[in-house]
GUTI-786276 format. One record per atom (N, C-alpha, C, CB): y, x, z; residue in one letter; atom name. Coordinates in Angstrom, 2 decimals, padded with zeros to 5 digits. Atoms other than C-alpha are relative to their C-alpha. Glycine has a CB too. Layout:
BEGIN
+---------+---------+---------+---------+-------+
:   north :    east :      up : residuo : atomo :
+---------+---------+---------+---------+-------+
:       Y :       X :       Z :       A :    CA :
...
+---------+---------+---------+---------+-------+
END
This chain:
BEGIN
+---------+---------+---------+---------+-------+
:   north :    east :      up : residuo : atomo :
+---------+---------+---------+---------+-------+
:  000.50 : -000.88 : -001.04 :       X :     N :
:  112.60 :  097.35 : -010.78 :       X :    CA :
:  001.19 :  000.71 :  000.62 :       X :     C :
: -001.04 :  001.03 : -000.57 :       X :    CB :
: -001.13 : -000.25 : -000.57 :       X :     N :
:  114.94 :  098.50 : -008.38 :       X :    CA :
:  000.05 :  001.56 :  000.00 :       X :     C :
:  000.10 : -000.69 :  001.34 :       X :    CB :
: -000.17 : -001.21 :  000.03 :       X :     N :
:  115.77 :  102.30 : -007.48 :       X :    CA :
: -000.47 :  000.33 :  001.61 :       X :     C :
:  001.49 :  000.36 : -000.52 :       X :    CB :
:  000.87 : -000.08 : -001.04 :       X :     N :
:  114.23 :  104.05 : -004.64 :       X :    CA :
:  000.70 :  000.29 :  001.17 :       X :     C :
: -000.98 :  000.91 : -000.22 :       X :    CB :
: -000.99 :  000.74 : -001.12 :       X :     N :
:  115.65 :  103.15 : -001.23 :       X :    CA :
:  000.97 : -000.51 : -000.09 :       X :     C :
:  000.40 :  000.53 :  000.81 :       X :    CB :
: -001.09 :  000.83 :  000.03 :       X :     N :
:  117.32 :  100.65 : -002.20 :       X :    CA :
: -000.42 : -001.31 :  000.49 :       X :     C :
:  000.58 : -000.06 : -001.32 :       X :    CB :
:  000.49 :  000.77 : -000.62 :       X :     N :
:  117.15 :  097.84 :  000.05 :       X :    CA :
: -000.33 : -001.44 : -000.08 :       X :     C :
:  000.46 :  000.19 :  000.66 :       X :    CB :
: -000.21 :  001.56 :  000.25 :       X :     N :
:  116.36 :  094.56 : -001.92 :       X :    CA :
: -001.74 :  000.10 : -000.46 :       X :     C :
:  001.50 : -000.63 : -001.47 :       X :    CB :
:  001.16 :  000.30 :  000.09 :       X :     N :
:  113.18 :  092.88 : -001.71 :       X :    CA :
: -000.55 : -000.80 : -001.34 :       X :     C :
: -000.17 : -000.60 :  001.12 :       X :    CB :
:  000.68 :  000.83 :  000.73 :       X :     N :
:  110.96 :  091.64 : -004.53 :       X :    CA :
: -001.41 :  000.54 : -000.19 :       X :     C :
:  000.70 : -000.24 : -001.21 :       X :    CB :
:  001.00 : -000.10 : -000.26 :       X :     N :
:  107.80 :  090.48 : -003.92 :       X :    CA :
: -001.27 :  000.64 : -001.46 :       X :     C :
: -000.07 : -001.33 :  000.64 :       X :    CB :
:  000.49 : -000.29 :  001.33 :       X :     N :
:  106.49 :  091.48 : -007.52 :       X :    CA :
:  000.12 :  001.33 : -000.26 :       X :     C :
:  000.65 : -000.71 : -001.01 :       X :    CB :
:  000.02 : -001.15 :  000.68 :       X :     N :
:  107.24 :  095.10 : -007.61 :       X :    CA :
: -001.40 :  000.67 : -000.41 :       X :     C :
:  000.74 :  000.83 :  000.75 :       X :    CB :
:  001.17 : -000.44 :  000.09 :       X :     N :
:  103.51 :  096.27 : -007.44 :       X :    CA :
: -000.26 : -000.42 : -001.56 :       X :     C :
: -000.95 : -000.57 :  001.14 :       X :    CB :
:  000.60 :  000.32 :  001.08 :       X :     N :
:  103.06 :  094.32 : -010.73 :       X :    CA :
:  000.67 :  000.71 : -001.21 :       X :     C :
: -000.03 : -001.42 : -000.08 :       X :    CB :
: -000.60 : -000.53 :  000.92 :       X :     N :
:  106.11 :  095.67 : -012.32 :       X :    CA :
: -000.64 :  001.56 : -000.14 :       X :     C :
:  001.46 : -000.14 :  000.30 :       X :    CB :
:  000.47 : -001.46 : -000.35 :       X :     N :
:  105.06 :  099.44 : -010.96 :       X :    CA :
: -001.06 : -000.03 : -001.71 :       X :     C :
: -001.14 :  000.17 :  002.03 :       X :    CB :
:  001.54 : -000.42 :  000.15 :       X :     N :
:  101.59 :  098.70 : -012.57 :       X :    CA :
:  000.63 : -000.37 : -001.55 :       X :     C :
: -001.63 : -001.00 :  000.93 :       X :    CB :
: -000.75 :  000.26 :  001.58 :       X :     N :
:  103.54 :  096.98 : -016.24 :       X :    CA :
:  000.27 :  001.44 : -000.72 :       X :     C :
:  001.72 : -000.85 :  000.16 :       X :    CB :
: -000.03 : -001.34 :  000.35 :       X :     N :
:  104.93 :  100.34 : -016.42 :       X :    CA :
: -000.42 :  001.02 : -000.26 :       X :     C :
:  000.25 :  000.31 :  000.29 :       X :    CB :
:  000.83 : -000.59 :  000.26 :       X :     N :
:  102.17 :  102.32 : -016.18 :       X :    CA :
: -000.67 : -000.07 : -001.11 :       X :     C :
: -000.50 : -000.07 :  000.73 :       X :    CB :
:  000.56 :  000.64 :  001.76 :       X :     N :
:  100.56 :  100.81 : -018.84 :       X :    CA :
:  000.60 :  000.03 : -001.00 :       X :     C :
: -000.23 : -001.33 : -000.25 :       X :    CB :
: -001.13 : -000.13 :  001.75 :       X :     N :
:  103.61 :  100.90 : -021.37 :       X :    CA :
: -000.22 :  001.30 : -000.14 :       X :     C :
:  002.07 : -000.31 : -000.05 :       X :    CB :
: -000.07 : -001.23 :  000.10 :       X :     N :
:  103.33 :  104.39 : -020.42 :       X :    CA :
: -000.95 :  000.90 : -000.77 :       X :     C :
:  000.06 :  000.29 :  001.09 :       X :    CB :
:  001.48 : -000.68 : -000.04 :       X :     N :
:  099.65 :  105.46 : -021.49 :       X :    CA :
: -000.16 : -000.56 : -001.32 :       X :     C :
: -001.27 : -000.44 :  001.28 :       X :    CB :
:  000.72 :  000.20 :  000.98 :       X :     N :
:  097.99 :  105.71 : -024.68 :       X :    CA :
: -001.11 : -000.55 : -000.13 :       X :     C :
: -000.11 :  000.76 : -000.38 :       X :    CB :
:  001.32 :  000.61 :  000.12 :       X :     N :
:  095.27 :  103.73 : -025.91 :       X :    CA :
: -001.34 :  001.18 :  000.51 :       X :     C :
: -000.13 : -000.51 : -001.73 :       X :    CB :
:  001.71 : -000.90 : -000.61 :       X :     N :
:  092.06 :  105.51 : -023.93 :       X :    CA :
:  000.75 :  000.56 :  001.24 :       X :     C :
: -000.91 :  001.70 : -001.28 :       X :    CB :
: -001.13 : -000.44 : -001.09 :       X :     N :
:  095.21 :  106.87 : -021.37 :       X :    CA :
: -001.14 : -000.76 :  001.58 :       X :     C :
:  002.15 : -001.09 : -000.44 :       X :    CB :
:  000.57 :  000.65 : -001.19 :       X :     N :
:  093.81 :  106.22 : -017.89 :       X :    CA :
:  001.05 :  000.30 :  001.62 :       X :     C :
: -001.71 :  000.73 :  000.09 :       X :    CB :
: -000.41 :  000.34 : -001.09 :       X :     N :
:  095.59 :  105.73 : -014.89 :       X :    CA :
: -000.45 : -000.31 :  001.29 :       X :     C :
:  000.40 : -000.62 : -000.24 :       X :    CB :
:  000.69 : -000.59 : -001.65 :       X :     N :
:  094.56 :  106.85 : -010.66 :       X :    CA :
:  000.96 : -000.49 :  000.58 :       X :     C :
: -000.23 :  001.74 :  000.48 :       X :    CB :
: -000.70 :  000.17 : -001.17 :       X :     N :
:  095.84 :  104.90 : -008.14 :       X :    CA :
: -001.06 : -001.07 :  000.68 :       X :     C :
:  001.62 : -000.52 : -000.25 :       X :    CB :
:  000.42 :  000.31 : -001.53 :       X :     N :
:  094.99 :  104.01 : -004.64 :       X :    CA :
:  001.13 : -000.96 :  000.68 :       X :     C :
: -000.11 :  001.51 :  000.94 :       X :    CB :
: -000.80 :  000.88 : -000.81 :       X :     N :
:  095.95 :  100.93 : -002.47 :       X :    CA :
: -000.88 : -000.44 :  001.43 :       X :     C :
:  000.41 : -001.35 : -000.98 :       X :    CB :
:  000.65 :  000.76 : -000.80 :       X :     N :
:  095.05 :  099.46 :  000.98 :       X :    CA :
: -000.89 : -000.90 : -000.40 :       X :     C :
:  000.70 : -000.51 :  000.61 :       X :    CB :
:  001.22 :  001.60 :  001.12 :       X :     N :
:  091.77 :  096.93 :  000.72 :       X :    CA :
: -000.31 : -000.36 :  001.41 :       X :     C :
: -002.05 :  000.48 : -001.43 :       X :    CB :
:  000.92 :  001.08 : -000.80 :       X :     N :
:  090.89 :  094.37 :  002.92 :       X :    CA :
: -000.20 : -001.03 : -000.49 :       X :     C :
:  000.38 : -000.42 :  001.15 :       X :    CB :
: -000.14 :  001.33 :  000.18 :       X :     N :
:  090.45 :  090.74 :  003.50 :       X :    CA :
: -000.06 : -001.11 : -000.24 :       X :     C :
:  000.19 : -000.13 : -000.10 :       X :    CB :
: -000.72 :  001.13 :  000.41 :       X :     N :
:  093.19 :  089.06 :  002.68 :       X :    CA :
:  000.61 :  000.71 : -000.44 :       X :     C :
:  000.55 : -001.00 :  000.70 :       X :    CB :
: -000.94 : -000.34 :  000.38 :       X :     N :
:  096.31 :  089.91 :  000.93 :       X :    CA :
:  001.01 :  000.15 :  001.51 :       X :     C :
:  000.33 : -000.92 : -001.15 :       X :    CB :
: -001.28 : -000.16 : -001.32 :       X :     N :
:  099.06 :  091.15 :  003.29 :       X :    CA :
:  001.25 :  000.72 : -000.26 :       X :     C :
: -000.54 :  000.85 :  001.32 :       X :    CB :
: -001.01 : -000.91 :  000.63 :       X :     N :
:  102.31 :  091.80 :  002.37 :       X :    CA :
:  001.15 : -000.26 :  001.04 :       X :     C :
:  000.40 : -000.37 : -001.69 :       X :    CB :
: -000.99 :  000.09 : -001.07 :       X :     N :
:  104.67 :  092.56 :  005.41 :       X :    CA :
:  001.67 :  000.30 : -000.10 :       X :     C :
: -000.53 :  000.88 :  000.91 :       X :    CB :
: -000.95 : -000.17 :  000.16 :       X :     N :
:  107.14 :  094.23 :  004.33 :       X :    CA :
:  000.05 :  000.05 : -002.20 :       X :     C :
:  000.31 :  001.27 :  001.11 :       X :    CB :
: -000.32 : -000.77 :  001.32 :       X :     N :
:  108.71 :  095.35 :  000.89 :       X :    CA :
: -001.06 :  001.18 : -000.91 :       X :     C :
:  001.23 :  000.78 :  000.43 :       X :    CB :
:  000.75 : -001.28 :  000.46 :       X :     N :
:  106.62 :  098.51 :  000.77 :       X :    CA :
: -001.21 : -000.21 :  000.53 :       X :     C :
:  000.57 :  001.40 :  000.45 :       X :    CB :
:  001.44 :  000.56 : -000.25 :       X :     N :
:  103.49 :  097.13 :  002.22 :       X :    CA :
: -000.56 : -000.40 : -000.27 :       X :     C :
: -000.37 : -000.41 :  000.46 :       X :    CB :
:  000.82 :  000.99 :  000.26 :       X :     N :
:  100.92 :  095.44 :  001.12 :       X :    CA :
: -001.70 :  000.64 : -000.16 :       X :     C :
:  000.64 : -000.72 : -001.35 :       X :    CB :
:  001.91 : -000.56 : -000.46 :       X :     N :
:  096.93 :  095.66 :  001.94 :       X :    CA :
: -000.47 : -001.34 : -001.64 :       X :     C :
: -001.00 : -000.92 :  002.78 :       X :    CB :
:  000.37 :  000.23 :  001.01 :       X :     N :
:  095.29 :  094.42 : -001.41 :       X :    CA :
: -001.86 : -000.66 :  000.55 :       X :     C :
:  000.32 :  001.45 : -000.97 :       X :    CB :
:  001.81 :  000.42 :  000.22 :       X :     N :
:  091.53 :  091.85 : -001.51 :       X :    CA :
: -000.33 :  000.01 : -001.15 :       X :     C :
: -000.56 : -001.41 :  000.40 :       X :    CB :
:  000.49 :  000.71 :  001.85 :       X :     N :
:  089.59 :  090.97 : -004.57 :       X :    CA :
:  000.76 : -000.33 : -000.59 :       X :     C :
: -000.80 : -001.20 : -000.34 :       X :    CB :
: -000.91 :  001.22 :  000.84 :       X :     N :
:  091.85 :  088.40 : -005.87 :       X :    CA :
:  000.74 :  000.85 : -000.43 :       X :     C :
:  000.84 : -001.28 :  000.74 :       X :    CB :
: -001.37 : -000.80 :  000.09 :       X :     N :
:  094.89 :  090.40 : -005.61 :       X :    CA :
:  000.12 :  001.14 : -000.44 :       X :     C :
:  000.57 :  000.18 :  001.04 :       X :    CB :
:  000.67 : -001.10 :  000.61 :       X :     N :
:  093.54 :  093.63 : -006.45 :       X :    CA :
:  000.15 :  000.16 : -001.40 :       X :     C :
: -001.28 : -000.06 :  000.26 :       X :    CB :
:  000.45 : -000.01 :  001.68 :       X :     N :
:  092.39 :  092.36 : -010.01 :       X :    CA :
:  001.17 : -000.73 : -000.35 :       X :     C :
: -001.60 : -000.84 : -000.58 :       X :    CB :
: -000.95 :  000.76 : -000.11 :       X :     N :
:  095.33 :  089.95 : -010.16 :       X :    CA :
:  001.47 :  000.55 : -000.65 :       X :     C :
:  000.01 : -000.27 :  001.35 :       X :    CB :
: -001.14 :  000.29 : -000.49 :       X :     N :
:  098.33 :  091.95 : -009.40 :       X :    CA :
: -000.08 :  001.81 : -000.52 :       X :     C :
:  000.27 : -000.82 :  001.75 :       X :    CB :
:  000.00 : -001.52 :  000.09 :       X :     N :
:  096.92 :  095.87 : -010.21 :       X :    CA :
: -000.98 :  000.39 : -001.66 :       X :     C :
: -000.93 :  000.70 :  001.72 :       X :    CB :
:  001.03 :  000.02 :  001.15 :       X :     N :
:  093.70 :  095.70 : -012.67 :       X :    CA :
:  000.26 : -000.42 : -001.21 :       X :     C :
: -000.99 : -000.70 :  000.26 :       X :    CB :
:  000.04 :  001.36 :  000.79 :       X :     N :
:  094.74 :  092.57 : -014.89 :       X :    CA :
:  000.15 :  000.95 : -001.80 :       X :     C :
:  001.74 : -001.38 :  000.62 :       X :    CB :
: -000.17 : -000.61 :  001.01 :       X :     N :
:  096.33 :  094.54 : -017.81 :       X :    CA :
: -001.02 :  000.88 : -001.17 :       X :     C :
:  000.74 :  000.60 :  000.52 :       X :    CB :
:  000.24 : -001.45 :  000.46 :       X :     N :
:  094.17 :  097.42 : -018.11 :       X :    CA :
: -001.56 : -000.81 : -000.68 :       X :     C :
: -000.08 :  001.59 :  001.53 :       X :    CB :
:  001.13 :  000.71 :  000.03 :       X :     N :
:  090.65 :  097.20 : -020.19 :       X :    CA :
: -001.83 :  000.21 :  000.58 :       X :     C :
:  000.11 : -000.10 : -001.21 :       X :    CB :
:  001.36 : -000.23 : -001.24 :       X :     N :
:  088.11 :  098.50 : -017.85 :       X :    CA :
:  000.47 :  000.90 :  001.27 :       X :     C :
: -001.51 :  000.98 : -000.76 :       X :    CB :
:  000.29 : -000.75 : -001.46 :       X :     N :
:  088.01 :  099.76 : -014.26 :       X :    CA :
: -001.10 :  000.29 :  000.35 :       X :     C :
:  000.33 : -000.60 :  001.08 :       X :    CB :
:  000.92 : -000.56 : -001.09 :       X :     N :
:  086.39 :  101.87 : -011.97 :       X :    CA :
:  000.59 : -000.30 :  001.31 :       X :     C :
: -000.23 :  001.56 : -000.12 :       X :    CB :
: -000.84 :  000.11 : -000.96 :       X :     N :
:  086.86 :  100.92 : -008.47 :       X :    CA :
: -000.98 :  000.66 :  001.03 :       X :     C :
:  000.58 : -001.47 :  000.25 :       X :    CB :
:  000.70 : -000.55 : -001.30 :       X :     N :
:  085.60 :  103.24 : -005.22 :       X :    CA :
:  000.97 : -000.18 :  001.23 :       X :     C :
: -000.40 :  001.65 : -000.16 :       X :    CB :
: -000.52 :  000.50 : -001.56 :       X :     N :
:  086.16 :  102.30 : -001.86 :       X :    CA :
: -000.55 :  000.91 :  000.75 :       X :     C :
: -000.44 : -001.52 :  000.60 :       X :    CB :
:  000.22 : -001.03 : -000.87 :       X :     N :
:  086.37 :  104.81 :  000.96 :       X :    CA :
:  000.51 : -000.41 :  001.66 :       X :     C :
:  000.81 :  001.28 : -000.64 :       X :    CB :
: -001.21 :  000.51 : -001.43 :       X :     N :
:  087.65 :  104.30 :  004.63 :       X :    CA :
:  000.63 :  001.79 :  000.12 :       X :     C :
: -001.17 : -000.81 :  002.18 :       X :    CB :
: -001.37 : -001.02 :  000.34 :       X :     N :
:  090.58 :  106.33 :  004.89 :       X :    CA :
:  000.38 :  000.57 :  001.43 :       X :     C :
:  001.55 : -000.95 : -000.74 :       X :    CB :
: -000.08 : -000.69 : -001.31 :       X :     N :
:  090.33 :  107.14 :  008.43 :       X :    CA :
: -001.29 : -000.65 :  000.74 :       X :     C :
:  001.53 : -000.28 :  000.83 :       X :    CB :
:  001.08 :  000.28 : -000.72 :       X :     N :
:  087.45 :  106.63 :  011.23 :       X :    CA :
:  000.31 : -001.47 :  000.50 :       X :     C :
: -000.24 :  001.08 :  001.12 :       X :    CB :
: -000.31 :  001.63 : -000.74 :       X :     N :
:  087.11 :  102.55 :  012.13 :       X :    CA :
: -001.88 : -000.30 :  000.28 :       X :     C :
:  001.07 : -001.62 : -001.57 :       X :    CB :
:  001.30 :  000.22 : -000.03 :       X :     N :
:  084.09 :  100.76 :  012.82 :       X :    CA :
: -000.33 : -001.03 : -001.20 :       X :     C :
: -000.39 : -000.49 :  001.41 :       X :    CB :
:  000.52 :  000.67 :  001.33 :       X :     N :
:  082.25 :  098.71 :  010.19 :       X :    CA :
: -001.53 : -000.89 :  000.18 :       X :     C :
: -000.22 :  001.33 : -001.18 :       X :    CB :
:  001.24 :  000.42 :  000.17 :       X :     N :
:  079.49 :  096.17 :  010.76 :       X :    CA :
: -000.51 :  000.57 :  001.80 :       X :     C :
: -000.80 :  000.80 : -001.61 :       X :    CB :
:  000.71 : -000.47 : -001.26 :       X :     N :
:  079.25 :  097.20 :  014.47 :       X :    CA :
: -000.15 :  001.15 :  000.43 :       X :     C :
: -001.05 : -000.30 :  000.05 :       X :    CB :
:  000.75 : -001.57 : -000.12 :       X :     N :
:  078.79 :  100.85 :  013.79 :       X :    CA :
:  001.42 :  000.63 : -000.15 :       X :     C :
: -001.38 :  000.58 : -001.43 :       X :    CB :
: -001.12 : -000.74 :  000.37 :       X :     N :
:  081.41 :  103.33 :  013.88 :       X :    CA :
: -000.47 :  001.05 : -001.40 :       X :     C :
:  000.51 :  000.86 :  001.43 :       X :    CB :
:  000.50 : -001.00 :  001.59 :       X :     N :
:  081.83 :  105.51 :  010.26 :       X :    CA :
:  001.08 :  000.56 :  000.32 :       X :     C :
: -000.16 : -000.64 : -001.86 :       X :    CB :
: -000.58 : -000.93 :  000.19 :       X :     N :
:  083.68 :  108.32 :  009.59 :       X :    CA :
:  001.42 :  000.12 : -001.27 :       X :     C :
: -001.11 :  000.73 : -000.14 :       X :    CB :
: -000.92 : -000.58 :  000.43 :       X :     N :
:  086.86 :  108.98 :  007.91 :       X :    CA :
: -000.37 :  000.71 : -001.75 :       X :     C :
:  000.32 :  000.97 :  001.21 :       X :    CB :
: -000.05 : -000.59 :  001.15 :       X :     N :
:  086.27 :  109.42 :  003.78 :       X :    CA :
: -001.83 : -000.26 : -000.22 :       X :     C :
:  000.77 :  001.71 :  000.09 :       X :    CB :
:  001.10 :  000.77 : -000.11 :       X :     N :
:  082.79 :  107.26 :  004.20 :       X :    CA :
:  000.44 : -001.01 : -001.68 :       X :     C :
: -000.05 : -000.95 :  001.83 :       X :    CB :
: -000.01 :  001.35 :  001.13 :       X :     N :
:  082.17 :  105.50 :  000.24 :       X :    CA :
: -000.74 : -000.99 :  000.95 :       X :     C :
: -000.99 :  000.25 : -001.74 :       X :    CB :
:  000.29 :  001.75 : -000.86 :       X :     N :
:  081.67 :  101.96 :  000.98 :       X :    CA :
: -000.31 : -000.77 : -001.48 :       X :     C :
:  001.90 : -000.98 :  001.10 :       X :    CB :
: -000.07 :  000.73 :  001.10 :       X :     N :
:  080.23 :  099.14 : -001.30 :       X :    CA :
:  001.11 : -000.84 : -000.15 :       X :     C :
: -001.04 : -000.67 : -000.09 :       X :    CB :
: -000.90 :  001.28 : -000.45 :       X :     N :
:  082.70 :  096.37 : -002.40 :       X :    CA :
: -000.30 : -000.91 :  001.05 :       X :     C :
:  000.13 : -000.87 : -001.02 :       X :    CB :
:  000.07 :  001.26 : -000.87 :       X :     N :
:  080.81 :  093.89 : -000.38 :       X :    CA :
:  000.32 :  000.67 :  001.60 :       X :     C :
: -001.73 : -000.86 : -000.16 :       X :    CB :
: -000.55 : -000.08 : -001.84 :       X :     N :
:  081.17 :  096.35 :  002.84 :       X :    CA :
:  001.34 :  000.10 :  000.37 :       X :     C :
: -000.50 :  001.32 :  000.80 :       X :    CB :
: -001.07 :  000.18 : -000.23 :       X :     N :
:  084.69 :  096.74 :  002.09 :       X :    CA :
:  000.57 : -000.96 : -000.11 :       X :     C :
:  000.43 :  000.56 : -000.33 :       X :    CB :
: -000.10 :  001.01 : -000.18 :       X :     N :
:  084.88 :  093.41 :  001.51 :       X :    CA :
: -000.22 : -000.68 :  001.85 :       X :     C :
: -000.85 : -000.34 : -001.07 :       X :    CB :
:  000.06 :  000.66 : -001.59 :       X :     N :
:  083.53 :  092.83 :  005.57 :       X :    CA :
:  000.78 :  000.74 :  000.89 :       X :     C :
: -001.48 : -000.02 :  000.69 :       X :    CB :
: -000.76 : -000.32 : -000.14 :       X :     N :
:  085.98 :  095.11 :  006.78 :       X :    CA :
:  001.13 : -001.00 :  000.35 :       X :     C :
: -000.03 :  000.66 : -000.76 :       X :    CB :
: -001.06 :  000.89 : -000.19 :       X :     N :
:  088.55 :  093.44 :  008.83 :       X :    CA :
:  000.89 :  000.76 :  001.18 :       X :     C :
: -000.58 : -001.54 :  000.41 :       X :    CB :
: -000.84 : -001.05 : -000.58 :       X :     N :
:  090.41 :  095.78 :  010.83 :       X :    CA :
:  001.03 :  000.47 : -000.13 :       X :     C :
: -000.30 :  000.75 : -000.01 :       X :    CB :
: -001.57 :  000.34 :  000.01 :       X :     N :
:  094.00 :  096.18 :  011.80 :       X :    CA :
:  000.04 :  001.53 :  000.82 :       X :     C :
:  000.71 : -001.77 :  000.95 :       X :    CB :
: -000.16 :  000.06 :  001.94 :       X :     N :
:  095.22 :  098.68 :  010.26 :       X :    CA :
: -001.01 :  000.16 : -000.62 :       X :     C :
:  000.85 :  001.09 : -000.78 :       X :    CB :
:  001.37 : -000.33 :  000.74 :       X :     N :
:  093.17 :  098.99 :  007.28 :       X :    CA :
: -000.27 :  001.15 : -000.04 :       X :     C :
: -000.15 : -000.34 : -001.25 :       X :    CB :
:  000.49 : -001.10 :  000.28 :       X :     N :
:  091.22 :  101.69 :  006.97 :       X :    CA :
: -001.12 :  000.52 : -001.26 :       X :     C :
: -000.40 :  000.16 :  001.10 :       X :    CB :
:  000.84 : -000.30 :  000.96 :       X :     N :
:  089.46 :  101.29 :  003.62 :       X :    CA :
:  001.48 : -000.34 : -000.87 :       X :     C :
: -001.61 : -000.91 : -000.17 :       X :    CB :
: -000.64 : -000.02 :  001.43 :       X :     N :
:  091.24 :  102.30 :  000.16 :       X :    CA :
: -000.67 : -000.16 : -000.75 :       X :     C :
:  000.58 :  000.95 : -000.46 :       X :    CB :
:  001.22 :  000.20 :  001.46 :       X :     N :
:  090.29 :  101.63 : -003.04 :       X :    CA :
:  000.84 :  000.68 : -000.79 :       X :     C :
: -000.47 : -001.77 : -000.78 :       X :    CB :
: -000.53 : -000.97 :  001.46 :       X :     N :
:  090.64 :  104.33 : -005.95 :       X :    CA :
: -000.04 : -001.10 : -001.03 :       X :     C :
: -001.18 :  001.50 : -000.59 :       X :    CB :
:  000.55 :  001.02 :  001.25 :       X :     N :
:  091.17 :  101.90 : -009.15 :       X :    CA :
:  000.22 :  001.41 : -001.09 :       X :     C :
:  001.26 : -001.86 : -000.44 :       X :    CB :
: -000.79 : -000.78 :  001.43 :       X :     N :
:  091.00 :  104.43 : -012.44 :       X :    CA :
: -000.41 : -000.53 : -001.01 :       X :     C :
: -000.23 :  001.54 : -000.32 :       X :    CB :
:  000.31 :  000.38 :  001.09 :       X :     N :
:  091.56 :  102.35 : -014.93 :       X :    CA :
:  000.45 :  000.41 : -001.18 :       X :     C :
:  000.10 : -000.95 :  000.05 :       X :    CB :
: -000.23 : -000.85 :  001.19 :       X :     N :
:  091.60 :  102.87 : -018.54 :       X :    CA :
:  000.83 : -001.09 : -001.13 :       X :     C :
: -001.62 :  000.64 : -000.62 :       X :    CB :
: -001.06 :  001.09 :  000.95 :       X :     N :
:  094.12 :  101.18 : -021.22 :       X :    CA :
: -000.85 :  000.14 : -001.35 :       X :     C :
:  002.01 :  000.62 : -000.27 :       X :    CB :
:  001.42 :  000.64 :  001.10 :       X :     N :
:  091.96 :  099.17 : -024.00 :       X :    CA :
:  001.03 :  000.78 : -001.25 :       X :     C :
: -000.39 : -002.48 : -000.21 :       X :    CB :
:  000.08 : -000.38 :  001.57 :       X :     N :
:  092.38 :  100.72 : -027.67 :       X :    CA :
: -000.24 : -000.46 : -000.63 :       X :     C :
: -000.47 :  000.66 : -000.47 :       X :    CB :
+---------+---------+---------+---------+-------+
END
């Protein structure tokens, strides 16, 4: 894992980030974090990346032994035709239809490290 602004790319840091977390935490320890959700996966830059299903559980979840996951839109977009509001819960499947540039749905994951 590199040091912070330092300018070398690897596409894997999210996984290392999330490795770490987990070495960090005690059995029942739980761990709050928030990422972009759409999609697809989208990883533009270094420090970017919008997170789907796959990738989500893949690349953030995988380790840990249960999640909670809430989805919110994180600013006002429309959804299904309709405009919503800014801090609107959403099911997976509506943040799953969500396709909007930028994203505007996050997902809280707080997961918990198995014992």
């Amino acid at each position: 894992l590199g040091t912070y602004g330092e300018d070398v790319y690897n596409p894997y840091y999210d996984v290392r980030a999330m490795q770490l977390a987990y070495s960090m935490l005690k059995p029942g320890g739980k761990a709050y974090v928030t990422v972009p959700y759409g999609q697809a996966f989208i990883q533009q830059e270094w420090h970017w990346r919008v997170y789907d299903k796959v990738t989500l559980m893949h690349r953030i979840v995988h380790k840990f032994g249960g999640a909670e996951l809430m989805f919110f839109t994180s600013a006002a977009c429309e959804l299904d035709g309709k405009e919503v509001q800014a801090g609107m819960m959403l099911s997976m499947e509506a943040a799953d239809r969500y396709c909007g540039s930028p994203p505007h749905v996050t997902v809280l994951c707080v997961m918990t490290k198995a014992g």
